[in-house]
N, CA and C of each residue as an Amber inpcrd file, in Angstrom:
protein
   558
   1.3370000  47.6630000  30.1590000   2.1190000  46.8990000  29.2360000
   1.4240000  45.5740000  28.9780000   1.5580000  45.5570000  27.9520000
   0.8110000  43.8930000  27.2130000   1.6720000  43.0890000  26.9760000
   1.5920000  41.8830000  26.9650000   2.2850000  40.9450000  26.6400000
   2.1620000  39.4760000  26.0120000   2.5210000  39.3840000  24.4390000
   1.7300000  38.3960000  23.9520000   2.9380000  37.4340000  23.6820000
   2.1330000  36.0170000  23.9350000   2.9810000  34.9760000  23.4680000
   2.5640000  34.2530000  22.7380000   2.9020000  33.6460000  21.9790000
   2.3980000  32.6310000  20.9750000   3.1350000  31.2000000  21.2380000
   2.5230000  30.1420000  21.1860000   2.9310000  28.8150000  21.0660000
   3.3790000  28.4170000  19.4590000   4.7070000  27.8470000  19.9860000
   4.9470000  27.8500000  18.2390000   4.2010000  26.2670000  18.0230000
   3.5320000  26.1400000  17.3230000   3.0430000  24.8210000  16.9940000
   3.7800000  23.9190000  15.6560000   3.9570000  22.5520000  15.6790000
   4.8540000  21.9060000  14.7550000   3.9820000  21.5970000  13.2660000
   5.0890000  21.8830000  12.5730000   4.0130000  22.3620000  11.0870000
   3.9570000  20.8130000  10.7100000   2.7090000  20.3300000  10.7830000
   2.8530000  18.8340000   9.7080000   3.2840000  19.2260000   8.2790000
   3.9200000  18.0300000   7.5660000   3.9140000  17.9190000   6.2810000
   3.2400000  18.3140000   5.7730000   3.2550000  18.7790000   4.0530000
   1.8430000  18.3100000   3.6930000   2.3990000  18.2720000   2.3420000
   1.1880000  16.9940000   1.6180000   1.7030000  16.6460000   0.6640000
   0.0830000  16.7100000  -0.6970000   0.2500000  17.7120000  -1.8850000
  -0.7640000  18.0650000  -2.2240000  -1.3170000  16.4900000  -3.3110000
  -2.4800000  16.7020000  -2.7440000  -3.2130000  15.9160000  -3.5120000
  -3.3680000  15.9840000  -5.3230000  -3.2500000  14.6010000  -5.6540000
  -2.8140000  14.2500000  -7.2480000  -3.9450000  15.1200000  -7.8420000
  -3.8760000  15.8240000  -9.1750000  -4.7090000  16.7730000  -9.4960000
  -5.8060000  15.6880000 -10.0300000  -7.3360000  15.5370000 -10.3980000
  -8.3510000  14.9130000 -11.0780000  -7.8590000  14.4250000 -12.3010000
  -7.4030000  13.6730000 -12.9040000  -6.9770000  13.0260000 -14.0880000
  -8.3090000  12.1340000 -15.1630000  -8.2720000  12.2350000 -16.0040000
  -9.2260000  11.0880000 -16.4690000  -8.4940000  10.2190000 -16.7760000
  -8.6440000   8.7530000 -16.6690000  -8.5690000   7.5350000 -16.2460000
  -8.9260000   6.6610000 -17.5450000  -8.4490000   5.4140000 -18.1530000
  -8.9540000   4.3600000 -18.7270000  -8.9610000   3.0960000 -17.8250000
  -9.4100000   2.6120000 -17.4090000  -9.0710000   1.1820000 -16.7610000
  -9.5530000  -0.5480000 -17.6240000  -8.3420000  -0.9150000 -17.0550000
  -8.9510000  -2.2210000 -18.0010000  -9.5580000  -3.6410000 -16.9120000
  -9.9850000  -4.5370000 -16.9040000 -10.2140000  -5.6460000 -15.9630000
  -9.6090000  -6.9300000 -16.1870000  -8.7920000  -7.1910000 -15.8880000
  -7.5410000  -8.4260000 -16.2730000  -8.4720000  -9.4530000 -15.7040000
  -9.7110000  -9.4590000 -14.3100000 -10.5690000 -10.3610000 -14.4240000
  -9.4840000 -11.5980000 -13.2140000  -8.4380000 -11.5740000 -12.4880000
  -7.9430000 -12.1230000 -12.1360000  -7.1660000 -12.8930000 -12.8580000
  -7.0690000 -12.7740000 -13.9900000  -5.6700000 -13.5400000 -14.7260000
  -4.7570000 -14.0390000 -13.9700000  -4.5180000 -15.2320000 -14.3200000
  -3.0890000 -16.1280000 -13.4360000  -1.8910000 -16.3020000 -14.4990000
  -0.6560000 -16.1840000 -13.8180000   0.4310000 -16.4420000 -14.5980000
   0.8170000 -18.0930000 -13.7780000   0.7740000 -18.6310000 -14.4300000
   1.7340000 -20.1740000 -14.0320000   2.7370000 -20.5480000 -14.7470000
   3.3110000 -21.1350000 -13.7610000   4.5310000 -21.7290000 -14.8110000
   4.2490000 -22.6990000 -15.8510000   4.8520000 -22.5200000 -16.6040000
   4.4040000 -23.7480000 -18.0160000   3.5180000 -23.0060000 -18.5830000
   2.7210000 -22.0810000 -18.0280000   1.4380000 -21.7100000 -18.8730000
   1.8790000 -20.0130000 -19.6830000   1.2530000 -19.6860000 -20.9190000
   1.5640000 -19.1910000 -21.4300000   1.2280000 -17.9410000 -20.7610000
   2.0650000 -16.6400000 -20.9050000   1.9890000 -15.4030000 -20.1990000
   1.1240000 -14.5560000 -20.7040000   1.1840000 -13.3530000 -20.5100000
   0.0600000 -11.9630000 -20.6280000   0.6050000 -10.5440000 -20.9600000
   0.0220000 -10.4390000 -22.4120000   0.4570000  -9.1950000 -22.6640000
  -0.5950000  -8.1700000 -22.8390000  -0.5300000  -6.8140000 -23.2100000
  -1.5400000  -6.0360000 -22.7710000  -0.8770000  -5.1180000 -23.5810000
  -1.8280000  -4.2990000 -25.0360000  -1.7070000  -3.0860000 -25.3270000
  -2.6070000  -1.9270000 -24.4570000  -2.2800000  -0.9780000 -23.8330000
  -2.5380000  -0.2770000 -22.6570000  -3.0060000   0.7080000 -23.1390000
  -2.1650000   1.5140000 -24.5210000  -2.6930000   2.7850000 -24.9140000
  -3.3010000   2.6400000 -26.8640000  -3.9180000   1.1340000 -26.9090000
  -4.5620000   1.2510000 -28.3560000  -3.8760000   1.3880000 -29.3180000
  -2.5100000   1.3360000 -29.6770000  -1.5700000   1.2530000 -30.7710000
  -1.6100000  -0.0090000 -31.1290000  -2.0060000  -0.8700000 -30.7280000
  -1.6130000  -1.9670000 -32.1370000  -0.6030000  -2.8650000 -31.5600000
  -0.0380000  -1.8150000 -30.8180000   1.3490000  -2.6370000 -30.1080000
   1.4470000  -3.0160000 -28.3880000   1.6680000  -4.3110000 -28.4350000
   1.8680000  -4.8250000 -26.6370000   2.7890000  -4.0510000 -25.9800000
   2.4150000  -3.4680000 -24.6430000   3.1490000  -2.2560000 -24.1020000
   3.7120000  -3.0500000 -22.9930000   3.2250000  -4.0530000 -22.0790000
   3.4910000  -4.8430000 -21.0330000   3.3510000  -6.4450000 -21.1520000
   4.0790000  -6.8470000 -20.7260000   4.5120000  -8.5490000 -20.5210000
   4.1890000  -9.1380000 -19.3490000   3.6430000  -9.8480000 -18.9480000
   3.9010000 -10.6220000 -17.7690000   4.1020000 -12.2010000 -18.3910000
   5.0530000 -12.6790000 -17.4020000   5.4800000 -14.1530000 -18.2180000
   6.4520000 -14.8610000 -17.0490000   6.7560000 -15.9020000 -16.7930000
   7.3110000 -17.1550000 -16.1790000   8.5400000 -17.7310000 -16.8960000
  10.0160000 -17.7850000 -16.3450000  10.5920000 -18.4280000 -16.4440000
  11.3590000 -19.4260000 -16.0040000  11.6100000 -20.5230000 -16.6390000
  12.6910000 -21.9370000 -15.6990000  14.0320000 -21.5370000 -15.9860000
  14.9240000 -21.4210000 -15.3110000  16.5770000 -21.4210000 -15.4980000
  17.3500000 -22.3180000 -14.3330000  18.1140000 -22.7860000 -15.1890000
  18.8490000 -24.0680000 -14.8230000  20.0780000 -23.3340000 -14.0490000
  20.5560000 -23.1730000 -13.0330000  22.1000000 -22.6090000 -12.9180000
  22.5500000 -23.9530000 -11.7030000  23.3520000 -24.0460000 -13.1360000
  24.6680000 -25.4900000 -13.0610000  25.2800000 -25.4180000 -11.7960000
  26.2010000 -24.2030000 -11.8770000  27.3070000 -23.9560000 -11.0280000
  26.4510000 -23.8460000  -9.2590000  25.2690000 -22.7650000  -9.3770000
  25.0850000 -22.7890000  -7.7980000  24.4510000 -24.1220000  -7.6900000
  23.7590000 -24.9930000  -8.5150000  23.0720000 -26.0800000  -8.6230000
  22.1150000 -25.5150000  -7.7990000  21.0010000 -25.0150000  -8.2740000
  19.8450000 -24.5270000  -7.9720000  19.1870000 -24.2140000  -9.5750000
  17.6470000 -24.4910000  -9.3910000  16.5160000 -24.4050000 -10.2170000
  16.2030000 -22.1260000  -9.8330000  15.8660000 -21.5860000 -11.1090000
  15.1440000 -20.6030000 -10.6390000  14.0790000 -20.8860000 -11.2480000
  12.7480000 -20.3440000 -10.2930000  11.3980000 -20.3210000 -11.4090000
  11.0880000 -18.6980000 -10.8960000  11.2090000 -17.8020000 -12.1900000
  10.7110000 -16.7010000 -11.9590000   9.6880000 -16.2280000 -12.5180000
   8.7720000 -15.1750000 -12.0160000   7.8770000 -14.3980000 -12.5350000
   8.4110000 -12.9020000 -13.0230000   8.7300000 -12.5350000 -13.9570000
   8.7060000 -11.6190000 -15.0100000   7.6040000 -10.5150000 -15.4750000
   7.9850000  -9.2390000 -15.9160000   7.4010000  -8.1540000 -16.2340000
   8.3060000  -7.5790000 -17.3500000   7.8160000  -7.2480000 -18.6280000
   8.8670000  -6.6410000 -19.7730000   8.3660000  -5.7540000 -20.1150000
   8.8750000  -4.5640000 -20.6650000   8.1380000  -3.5520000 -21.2160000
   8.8430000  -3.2570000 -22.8200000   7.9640000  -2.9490000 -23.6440000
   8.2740000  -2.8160000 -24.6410000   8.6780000  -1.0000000 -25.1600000
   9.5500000  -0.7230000 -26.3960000   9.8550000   0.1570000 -26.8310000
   8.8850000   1.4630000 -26.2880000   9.3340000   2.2440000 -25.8310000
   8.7880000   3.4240000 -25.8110000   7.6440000   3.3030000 -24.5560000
   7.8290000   1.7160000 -23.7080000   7.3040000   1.9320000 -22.6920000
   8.3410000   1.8720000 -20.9450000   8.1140000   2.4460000 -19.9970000
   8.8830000   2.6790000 -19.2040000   8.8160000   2.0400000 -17.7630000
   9.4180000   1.5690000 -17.4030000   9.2480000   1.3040000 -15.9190000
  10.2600000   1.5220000 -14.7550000   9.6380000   2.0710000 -14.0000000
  10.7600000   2.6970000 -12.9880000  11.7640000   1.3650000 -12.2530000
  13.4070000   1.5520000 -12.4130000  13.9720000   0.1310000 -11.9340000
  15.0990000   1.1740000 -10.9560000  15.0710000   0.3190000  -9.6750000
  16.6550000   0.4840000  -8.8340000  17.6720000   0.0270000  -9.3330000
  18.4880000   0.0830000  -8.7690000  20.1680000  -1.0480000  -8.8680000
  19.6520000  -1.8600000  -7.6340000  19.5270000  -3.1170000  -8.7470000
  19.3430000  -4.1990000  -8.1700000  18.1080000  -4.9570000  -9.0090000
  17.9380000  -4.0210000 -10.1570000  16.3870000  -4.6280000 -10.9250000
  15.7870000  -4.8630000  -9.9200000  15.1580000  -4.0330000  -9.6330000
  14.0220000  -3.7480000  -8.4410000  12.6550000  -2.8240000  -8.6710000
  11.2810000  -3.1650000  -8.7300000  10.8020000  -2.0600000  -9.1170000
  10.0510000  -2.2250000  -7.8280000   9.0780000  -0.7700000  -7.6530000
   8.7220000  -0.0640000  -6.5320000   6.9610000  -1.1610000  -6.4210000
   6.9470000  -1.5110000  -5.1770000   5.7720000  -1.9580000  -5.0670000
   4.6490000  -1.0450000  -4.2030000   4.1320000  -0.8130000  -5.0720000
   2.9610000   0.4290000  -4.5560000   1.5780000  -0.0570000  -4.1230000
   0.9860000   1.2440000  -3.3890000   0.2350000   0.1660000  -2.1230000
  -0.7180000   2.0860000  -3.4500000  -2.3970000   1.5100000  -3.2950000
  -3.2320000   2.0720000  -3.5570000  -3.6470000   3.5710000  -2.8790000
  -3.2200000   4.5830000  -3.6540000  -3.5830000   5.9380000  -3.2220000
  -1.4860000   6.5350000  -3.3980000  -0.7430000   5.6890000  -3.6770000
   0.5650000   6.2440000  -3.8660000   0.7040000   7.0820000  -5.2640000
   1.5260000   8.1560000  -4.9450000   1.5480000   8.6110000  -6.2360000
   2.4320000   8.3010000  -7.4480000   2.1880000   8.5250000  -8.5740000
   3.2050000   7.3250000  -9.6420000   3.8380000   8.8360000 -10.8340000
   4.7430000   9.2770000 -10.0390000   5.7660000  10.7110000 -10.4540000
   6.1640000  10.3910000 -12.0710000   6.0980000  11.1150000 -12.6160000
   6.6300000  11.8900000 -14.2550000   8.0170000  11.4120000 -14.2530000
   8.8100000  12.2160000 -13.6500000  10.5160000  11.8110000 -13.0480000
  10.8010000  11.0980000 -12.0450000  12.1060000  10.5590000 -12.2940000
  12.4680000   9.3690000 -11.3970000  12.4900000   9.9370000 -10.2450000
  12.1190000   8.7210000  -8.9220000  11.8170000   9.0660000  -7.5110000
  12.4910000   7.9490000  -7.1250000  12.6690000   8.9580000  -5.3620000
  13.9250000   8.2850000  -5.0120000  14.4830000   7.4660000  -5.5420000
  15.3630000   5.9640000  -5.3460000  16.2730000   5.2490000  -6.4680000
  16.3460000   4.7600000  -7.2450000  14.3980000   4.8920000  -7.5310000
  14.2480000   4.5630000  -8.8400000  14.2370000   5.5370000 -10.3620000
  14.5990000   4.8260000 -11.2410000  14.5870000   5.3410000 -12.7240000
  14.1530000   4.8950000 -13.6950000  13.3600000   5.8870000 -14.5620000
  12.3380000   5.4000000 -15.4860000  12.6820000   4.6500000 -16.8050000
  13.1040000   3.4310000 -17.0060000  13.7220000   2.6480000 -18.5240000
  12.6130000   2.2480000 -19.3250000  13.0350000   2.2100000 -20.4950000
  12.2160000   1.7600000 -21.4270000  12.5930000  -0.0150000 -21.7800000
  11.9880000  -0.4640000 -21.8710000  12.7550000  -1.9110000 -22.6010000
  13.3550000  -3.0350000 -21.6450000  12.8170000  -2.6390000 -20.5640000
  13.0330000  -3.1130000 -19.6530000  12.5430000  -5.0990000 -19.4650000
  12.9510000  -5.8720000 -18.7190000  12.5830000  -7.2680000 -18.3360000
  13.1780000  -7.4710000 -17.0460000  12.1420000  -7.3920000 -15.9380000
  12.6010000  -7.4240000 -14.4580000  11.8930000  -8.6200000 -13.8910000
  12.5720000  -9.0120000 -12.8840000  12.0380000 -10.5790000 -11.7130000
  11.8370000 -10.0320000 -10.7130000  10.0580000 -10.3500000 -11.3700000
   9.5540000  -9.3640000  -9.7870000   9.7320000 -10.3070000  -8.5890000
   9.8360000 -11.6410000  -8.5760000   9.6160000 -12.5350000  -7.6890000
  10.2470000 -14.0430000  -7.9880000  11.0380000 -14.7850000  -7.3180000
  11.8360000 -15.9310000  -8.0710000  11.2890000 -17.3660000  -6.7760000
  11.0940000 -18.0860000  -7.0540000  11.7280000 -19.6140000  -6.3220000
  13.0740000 -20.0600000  -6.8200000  13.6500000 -20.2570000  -5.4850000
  14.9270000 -21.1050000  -6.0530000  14.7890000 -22.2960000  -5.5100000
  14.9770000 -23.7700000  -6.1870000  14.9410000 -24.8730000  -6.1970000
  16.5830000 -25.7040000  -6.1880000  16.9620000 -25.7710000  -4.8530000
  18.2760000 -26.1200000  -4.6980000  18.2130000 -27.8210000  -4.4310000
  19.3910000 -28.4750000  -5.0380000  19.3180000 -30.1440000  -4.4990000
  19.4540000 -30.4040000  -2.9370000  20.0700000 -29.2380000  -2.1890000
  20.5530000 -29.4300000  -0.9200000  19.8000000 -28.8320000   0.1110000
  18.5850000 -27.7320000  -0.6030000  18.2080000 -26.7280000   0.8010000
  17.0390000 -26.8870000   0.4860000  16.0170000 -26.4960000   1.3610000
  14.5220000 -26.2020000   0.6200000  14.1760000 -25.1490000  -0.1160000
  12.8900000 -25.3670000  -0.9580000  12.6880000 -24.0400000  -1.7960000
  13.0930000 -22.9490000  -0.7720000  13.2670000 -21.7200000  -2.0730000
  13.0810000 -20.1160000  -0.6850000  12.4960000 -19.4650000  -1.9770000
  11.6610000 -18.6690000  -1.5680000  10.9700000 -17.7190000  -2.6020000
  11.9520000 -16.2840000  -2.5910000  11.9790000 -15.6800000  -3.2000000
  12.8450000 -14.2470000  -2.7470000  12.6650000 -13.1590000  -3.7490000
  12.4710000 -12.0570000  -3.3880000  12.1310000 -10.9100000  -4.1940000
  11.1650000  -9.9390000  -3.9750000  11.8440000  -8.5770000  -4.1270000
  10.8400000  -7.2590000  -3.6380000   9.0280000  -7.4840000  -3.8770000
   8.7750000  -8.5370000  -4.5710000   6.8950000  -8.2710000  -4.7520000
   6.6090000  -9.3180000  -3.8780000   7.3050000 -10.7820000  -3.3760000
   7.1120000 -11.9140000  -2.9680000   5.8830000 -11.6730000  -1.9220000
   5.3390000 -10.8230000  -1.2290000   4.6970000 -10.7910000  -0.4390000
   3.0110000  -9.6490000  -0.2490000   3.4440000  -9.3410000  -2.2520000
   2.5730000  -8.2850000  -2.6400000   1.1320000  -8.9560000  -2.8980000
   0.2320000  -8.2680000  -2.2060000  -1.6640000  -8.2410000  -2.2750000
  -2.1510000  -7.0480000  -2.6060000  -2.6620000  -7.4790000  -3.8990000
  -3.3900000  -6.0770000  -4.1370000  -2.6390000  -5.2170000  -4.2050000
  -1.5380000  -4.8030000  -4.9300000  -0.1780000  -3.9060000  -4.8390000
  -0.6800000  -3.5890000  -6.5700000   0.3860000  -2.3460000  -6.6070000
   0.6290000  -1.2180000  -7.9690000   1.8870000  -1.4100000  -8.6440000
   1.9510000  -2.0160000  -9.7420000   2.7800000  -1.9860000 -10.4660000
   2.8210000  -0.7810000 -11.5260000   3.8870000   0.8600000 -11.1890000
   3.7850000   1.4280000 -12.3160000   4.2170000   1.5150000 -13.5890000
   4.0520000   2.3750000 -14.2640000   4.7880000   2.3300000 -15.8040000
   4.4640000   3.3050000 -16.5750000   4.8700000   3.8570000 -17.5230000
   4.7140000   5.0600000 -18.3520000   4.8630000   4.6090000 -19.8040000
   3.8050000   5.3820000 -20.6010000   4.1190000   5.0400000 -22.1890000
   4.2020000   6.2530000 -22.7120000   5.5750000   6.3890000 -23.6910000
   5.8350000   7.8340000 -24.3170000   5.3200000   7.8230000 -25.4900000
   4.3150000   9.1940000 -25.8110000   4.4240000   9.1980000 -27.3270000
   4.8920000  10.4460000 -27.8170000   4.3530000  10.9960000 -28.7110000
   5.1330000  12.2180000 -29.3120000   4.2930000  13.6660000 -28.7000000
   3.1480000  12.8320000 -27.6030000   2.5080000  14.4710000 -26.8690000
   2.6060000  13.9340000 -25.4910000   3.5530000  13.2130000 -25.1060000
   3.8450000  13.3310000 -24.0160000   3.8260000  12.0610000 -23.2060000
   3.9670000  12.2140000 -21.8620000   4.1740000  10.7560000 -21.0690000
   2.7820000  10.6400000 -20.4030000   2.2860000   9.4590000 -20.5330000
   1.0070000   8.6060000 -20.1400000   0.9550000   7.6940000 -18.6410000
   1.1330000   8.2190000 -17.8100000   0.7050000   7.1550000 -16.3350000
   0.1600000   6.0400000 -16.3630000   0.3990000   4.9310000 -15.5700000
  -0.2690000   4.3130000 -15.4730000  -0.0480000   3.0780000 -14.3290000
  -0.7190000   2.1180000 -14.3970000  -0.7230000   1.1500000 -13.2210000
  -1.0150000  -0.4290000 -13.2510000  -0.6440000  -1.3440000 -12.5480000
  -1.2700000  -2.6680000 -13.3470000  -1.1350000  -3.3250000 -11.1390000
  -2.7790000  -3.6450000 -11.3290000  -2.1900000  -4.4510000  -9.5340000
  -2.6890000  -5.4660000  -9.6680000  -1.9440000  -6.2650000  -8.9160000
  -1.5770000  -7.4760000  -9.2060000  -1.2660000  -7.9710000  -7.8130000
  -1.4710000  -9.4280000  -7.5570000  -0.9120000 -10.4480000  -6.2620000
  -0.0540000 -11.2660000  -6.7420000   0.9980000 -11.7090000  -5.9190000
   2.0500000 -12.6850000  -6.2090000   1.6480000 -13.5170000  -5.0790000
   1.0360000 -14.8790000  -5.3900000   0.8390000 -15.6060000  -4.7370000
   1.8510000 -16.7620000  -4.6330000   2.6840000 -17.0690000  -3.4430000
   3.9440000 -18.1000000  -3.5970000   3.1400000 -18.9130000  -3.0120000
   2.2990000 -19.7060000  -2.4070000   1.3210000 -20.9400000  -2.3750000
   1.0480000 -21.4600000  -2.8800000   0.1710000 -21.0320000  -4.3240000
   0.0480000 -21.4960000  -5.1240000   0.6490000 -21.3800000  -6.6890000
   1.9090000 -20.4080000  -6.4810000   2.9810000 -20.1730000  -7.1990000
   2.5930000 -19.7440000  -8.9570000   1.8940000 -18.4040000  -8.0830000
   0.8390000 -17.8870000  -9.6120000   1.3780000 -16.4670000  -9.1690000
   0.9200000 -16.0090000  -9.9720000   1.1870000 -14.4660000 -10.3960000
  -0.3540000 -14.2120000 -10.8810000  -1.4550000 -13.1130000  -9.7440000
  -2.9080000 -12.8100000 -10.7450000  -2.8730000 -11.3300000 -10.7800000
  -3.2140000 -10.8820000 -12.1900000  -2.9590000 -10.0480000 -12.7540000
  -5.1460000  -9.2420000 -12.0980000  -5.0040000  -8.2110000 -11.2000000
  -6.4980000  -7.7950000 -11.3110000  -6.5400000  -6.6200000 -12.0760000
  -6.3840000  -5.4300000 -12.1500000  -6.6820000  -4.5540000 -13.2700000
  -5.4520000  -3.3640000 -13.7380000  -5.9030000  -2.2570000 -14.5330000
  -4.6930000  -1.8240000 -14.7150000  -5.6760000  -0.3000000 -15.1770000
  -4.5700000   0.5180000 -14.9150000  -5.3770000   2.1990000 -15.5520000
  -4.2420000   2.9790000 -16.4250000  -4.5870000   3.7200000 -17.4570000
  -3.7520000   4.6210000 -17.6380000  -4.5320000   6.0610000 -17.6110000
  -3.9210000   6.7660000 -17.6450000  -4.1930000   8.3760000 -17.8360000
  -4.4580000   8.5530000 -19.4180000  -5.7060000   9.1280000 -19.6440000
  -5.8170000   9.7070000 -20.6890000  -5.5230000  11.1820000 -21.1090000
  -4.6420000  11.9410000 -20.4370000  -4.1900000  13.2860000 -20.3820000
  -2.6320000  13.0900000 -20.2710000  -1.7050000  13.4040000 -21.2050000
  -0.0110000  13.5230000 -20.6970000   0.2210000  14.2650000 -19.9410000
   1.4240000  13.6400000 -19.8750000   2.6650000  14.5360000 -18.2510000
   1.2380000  14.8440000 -17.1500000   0.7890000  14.0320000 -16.8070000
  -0.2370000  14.1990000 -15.1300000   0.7490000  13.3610000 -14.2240000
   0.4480000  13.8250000 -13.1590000   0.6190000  12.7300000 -12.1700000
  -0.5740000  12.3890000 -11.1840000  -0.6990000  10.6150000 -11.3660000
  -1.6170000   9.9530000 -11.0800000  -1.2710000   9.3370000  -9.3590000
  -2.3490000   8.8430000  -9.3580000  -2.5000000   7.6980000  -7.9930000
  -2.5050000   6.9680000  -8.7720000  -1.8730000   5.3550000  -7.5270000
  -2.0340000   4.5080000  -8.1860000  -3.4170000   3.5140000  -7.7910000
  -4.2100000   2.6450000  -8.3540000  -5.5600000   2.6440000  -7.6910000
  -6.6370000   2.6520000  -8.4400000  -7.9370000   2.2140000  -8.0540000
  -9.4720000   3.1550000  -8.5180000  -9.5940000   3.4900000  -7.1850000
């Protein structure tokens, strides 16, 4: 009589690698957003038309008596960016993948204007910086542009520097093939 046993061994995950996409990339060159200084827009897919915003705002709020100075991201018509509840978008670290359909709590809007990152300037407390990118280096900002053959990937990374209270814009890619799903990255 024979007798065989097998060890059951624990199956890792596995998660398949983004298919080869071709790529456009642009070089933003370190662009800075400052306050007071005028912001940055970017046609991404060659229409004629600005697809992304980056820009700085001052708001006064009376009642909490606090200053906000925020840094801003807008997307224009027919371009998309994935937002939580909470105007929150996903800060992606290089080699993440940037999905067709909404992932986990995020969802893909068009027309969007989100605060990726704020100072609040109170008479009584010290500054506090606050917000999901406040601490982003070299991070992936995604986004999607629809046209009539389909949805376009893409990426913009960027540092939020609260030191010197800039926003630098380093490069950005889109997919030149619809409905792919990309990394985010070179």
């Amino acid at each position: 009589m024979t007798v065989i046993s097998c060890k059951k061994e624990r199956q890792q995950q596995y998660t398949p690698p983004a298919p080869e996409v071709q790529m456009e990339y642009f070089n933003f060159n370190d662009r800075e957003i400052k306050a007071g200084a005028s912001g940055f827009s970017v046609d991404l897919n060659h229409d004629g038309r600005k697809d992304i915003a980056f820009s700085t705002l001052l708001v006064g709020d009376p009642i909490n008596q606090v200053d906000k100075f925020q840094f801003l991201v807008q997307s224009n018509i027919k371009v998309n960016l994935p937002v939580k509840f909470g105007e929150e978008i996903p800060v992606m670290k290089k080699g993440d993948l940037i999905p067709l359909s909404n992932f986990e709590s995020y969802q893909w809007f068009e027309l969007s204007s989100i605060i990726l990152v704020q100072k609040l300037i109170s008479f009584t407390q010290p500054p506090v910086w606050e917000g999901h990118w406040k601490d982003a280096v070299h991070r992936y900002l995604p986004y999607q542009i629809v046209v009539t053959d389909g949805i376009y990937s893409g990426w913009v990374e960027l540092t939020v520097d609260i030191a010197n209270e800039k926003l630098v814009l380093h490069k950005a890619g889109i997919s030149r093939q619809p409905n792919k799903i990309i990394k985010a990255g070179i």
